[in-house]
MMTF fields as JSON, N, C-alpha, C and O atoms, coordinates in Angstrom:
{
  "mmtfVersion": "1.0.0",
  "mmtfProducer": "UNKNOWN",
  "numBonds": 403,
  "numAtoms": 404,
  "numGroups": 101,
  "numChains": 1,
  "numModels": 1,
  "chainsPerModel": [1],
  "groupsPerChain": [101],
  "chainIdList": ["A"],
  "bondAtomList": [4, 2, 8, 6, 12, 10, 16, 14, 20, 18, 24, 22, 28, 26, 32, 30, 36, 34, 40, 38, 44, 42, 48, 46, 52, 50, 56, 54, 60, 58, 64, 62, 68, 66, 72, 70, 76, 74, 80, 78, 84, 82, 88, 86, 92, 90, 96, 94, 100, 98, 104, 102, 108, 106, 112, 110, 116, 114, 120, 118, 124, 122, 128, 126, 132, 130, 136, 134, 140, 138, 144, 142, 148, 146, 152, 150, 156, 154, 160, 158, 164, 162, 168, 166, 172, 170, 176, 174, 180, 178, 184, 182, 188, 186, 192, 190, 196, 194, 200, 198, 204, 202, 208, 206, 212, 210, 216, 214, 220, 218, 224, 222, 228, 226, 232, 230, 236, 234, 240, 238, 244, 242, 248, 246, 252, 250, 256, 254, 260, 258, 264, 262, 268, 266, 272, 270, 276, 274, 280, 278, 284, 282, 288, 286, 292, 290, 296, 294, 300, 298, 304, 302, 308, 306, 312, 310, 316, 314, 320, 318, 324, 322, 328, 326, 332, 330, 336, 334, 340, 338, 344, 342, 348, 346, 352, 350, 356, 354, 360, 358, 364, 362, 368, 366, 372, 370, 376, 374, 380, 378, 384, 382, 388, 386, 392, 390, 396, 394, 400, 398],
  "bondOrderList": [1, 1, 1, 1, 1, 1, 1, 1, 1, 1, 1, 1, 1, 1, 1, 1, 1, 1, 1, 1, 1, 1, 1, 1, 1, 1, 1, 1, 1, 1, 1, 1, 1, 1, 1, 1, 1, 1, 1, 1, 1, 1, 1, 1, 1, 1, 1, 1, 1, 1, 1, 1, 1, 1, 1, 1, 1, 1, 1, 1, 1, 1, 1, 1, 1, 1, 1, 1, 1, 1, 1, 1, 1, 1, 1, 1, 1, 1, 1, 1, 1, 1, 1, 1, 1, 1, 1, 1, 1, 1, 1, 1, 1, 1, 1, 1, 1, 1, 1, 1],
  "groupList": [{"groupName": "UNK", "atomNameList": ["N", "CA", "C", "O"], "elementList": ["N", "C", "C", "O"], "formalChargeList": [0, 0, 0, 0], "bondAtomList": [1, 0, 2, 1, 3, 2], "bondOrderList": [1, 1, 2], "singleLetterCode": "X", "chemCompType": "L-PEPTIDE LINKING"}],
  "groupTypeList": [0, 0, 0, 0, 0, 0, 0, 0, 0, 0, 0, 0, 0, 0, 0, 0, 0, 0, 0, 0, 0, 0, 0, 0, 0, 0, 0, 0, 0, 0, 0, 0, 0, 0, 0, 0, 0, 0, 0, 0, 0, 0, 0, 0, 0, 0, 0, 0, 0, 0, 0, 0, 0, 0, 0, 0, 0, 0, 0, 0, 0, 0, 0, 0, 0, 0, 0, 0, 0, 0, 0, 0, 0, 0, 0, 0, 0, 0, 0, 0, 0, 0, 0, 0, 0, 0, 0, 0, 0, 0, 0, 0, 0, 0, 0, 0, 0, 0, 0, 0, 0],
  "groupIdList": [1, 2, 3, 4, 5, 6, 7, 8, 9, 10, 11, 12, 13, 14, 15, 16, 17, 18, 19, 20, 21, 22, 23, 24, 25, 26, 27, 28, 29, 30, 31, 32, 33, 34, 35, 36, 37, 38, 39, 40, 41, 42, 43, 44, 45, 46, 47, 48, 49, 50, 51, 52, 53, 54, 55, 56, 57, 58, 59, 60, 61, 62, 63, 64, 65, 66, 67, 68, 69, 70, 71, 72, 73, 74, 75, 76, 77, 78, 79, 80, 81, 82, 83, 84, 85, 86, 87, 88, 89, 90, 91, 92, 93, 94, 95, 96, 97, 98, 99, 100, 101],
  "secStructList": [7, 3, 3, 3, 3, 3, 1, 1, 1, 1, 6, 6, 6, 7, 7, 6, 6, 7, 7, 3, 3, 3, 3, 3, 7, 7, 1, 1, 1, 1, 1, 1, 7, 7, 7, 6, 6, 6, 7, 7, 7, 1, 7, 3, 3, 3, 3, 3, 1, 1, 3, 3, 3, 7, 7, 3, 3, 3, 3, 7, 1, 1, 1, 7, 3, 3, 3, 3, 3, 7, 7, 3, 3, 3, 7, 1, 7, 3, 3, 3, 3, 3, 6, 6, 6, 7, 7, 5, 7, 4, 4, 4, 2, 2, 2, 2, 2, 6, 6, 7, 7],
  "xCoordList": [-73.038, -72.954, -71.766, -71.676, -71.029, -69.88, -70.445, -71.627, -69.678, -70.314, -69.399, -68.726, -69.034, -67.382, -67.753, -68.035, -67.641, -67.942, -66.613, -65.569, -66.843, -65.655, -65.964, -67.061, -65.522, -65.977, -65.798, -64.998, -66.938, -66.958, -66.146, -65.787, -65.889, -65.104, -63.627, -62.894, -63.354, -62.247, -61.757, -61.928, -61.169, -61.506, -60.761, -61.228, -59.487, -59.025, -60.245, -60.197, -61.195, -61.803, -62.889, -63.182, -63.717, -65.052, -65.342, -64.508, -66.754, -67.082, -67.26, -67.179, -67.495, -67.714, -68.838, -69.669, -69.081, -70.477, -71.116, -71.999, -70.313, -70.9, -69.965, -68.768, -71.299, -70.94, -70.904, -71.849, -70.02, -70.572, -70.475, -69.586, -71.683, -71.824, -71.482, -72.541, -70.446, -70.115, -71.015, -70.838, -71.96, -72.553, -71.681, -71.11, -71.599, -70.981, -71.615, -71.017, -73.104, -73.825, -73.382, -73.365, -73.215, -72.831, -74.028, -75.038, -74.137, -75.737, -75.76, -76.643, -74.865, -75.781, -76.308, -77.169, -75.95, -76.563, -77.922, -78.792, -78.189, -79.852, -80.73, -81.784, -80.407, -80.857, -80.978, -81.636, -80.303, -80.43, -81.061, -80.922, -81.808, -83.005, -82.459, -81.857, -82.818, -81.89, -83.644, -84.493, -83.493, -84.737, -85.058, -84.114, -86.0, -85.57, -86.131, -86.588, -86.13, -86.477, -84.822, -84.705, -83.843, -82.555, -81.881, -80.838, -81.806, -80.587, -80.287, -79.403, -80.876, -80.624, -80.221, -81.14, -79.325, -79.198, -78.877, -78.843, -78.514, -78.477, -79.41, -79.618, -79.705, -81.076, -82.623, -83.297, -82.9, -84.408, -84.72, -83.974, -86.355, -87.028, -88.482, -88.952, -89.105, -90.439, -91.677, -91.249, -92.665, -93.36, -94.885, -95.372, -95.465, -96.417, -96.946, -96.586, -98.343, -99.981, -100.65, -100.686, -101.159, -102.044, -101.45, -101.925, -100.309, -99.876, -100.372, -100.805, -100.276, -100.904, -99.468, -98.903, -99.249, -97.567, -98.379, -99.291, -97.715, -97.856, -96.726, -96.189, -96.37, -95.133, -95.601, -96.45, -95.195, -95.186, -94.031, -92.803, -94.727, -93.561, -94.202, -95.252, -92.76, -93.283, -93.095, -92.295, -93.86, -93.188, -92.525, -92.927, -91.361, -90.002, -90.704, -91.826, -89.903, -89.884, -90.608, -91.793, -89.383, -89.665, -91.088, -91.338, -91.748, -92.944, -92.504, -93.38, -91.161, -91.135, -91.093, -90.909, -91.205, -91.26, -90.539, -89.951, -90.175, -88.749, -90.216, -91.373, -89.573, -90.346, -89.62, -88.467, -90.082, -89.818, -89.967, -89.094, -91.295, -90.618, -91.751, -92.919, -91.467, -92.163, -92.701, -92.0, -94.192, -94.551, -95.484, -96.154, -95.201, -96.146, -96.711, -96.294, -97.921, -98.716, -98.975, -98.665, -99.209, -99.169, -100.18, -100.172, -101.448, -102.861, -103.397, -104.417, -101.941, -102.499, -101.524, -101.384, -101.242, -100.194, -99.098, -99.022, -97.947, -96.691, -95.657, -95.164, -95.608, -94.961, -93.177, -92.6, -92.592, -91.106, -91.065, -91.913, -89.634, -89.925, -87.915, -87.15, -87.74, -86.207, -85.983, -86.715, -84.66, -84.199, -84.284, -84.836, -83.829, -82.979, -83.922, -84.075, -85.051, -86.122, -87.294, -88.176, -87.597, -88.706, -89.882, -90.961, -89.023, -90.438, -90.993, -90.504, -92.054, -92.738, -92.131, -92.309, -91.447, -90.92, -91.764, -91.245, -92.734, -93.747, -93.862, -94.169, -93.515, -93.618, -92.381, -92.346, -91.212, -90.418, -90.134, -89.233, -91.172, -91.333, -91.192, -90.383, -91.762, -91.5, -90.134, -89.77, -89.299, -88.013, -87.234, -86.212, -87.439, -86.973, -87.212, -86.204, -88.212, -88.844, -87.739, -87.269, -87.55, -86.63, -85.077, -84.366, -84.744, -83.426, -83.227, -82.054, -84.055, -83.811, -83.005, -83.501, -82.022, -81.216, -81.375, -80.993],
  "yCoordList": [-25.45, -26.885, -27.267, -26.908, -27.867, -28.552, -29.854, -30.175, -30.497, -31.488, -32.262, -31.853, -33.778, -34.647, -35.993, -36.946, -35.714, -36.905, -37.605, -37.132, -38.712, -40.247, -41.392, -41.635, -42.285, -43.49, -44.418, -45.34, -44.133, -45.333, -44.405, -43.281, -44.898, -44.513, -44.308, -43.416, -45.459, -45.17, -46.191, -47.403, -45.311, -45.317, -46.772, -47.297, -47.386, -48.344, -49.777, -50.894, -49.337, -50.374, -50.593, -51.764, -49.557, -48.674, -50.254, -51.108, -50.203, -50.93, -50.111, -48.883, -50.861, -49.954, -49.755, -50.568, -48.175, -47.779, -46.719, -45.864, -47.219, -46.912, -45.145, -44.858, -44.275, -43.151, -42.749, -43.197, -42.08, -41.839, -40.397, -39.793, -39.796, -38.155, -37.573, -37.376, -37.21, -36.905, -35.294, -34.555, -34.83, -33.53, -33.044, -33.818, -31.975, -30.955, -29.879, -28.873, -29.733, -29.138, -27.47, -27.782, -26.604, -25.788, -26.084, -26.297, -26.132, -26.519, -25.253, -25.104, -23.754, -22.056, -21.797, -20.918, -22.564, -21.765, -22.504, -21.916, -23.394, -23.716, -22.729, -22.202, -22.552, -21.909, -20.075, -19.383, -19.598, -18.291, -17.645, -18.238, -16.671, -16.698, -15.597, -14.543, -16.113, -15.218, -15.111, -15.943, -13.604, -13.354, -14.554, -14.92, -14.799, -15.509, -15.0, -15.638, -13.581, -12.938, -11.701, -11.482, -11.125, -10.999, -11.46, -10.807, -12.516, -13.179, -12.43, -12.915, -11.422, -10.628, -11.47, -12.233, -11.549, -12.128, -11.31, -11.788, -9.995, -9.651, -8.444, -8.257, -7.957, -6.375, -6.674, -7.276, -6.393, -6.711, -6.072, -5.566, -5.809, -4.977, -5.724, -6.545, -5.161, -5.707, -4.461, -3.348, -4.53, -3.372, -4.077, -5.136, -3.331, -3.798, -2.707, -1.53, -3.549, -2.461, -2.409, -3.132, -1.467, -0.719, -1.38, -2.256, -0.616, -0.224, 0.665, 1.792, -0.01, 1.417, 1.259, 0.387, 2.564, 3.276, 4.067, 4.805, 3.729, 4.726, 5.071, 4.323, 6.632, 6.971, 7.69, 8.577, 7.419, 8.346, 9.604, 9.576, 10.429, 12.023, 12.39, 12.04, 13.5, 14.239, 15.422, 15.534, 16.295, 17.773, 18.672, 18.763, 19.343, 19.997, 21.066, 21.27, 21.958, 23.392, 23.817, 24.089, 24.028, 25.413, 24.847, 25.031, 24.123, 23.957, 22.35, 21.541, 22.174, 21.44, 19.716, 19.655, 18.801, 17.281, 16.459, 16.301, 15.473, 14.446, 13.33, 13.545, 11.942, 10.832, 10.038, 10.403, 9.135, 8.64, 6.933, 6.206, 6.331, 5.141, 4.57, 4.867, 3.732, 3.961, 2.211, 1.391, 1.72, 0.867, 0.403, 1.143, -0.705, -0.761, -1.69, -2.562, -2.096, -3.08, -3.461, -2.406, -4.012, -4.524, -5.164, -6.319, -4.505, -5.134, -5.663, -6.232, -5.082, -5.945, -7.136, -8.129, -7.224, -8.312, -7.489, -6.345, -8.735, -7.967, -8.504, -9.609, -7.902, -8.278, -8.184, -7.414, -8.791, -9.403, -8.336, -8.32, -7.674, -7.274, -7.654, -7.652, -7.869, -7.807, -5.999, -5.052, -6.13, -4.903, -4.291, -3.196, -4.848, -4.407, -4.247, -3.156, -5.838, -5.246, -5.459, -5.966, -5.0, -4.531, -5.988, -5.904, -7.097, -8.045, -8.361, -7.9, -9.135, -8.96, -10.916, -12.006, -10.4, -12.547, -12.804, -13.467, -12.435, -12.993, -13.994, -14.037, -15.417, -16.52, -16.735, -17.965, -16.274, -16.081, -16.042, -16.658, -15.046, -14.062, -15.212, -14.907, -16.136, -17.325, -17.605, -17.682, -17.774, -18.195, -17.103, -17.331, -15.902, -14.362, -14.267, -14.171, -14.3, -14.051, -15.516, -15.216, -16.695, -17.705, -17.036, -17.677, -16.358, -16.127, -14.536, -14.164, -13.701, -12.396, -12.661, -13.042, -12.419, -12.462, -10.69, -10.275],
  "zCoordList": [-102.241, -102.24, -103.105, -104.279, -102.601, -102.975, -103.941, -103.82, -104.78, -105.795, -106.19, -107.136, -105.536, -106.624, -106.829, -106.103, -108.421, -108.775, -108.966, -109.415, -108.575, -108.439, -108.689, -108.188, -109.252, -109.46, -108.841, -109.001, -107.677, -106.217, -105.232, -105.583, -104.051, -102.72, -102.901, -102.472, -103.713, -104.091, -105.569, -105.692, -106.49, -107.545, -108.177, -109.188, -107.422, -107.976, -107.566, -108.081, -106.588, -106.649, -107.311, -107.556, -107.745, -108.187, -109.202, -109.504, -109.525, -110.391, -111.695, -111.729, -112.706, -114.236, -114.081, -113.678, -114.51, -114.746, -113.068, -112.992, -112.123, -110.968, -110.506, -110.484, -110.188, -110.27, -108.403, -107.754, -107.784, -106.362, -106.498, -107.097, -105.756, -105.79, -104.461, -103.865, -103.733, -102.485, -102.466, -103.435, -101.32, -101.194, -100.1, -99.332, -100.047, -98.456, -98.392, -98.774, -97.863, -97.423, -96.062, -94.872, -96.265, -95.109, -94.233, -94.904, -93.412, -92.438, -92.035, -91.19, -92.393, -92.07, -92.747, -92.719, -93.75, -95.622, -95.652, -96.295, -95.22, -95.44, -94.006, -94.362, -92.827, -92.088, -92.277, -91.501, -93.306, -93.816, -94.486, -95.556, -94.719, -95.453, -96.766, -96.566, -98.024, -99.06, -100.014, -100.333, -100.175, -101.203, -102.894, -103.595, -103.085, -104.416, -105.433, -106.381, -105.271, -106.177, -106.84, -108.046, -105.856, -106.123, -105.498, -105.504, -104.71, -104.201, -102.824, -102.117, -102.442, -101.103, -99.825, -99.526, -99.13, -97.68, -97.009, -95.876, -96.985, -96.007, -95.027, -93.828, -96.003, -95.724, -95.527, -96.364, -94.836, -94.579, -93.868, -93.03, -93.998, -92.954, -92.847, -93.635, -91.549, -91.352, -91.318, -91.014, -91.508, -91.527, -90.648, -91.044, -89.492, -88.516, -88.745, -88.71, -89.117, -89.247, -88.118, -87.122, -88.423, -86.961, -85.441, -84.718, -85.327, -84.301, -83.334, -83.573, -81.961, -80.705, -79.842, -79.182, -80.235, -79.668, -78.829, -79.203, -76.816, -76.146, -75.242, -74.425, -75.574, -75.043, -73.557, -73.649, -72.483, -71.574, -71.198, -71.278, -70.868, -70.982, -69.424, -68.886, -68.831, -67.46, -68.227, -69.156, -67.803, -68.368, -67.199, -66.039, -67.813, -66.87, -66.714, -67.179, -65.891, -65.412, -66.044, -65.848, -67.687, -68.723, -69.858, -71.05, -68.768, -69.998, -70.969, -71.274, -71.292, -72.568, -71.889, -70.673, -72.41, -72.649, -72.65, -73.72, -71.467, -71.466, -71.7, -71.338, -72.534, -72.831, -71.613, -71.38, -70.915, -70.105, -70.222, -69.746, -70.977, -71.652, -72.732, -72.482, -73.973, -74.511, -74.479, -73.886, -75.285, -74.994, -76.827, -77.548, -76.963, -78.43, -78.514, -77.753, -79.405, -79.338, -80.975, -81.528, -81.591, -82.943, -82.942, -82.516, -83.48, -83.434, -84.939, -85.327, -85.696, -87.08, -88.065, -87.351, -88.618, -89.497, -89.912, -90.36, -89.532, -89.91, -91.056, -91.283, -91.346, -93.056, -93.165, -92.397, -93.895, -93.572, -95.709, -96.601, -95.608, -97.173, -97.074, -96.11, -98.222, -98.66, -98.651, -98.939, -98.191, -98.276, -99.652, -99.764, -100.618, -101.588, -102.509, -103.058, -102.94, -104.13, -103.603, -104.296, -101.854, -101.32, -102.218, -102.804, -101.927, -102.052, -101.073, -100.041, -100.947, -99.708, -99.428, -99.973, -98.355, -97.929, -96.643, -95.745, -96.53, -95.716, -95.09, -93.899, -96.166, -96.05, -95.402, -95.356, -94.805, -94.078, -92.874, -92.306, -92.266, -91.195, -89.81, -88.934, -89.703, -88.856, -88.317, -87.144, -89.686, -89.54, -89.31, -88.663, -89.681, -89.498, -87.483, -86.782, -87.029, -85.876, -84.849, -83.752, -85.339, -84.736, -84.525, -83.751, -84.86, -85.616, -84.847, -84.88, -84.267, -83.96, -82.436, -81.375, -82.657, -80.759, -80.345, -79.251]
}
């Protein structure tokens, strides 16, 4: 956030006493999610409990295993952590989940 203080719009006209506070907001920097516990923006990970992962495989000639495609289901709560000091930003995960392209 940018911050200028001036006295009025413009200063030869300004009244005494009268302060104007101009803001310049970036409008990415409020949509970004930064840990507030170290300042982290850029590392993050999510961690999903009780997962049911099912991979399908054909088996070749010589006996061994090609996976052919895999499929997952997330049957429990999923948790948003900062990369860096592994806090848990949970309260995040919404705006994390808006934001995944």
């Amino acid at each position: 956030m940018t911050v200028a203080i001036s006295k009025g719009k413009d200063p030869q006209k300004a009244k005494p006493g009268f302060i104007h506070i101009h803001t310049q907001v970036n409008p990415h920097l409020s949509r970004r999610i930064i840990c507030p516990h170290c300042g982290n923006e850029w590392n993050f990970y999510q961690i999903a409990e009780e997962v049911k992962l099912t991979t399908r495989y054909v088996q070749n000639a010589d006996g061994s295993f090609t996976p052919l495609s895999d499929d997952s289901r997330i049957l429990g709560e999923v948790k948003l952590y900062c990369g860096e000091c592994q806090a848990d930003l949970s309260k995040f995960h919404n705006r994390f989940l808006e934001m995944l392209f």
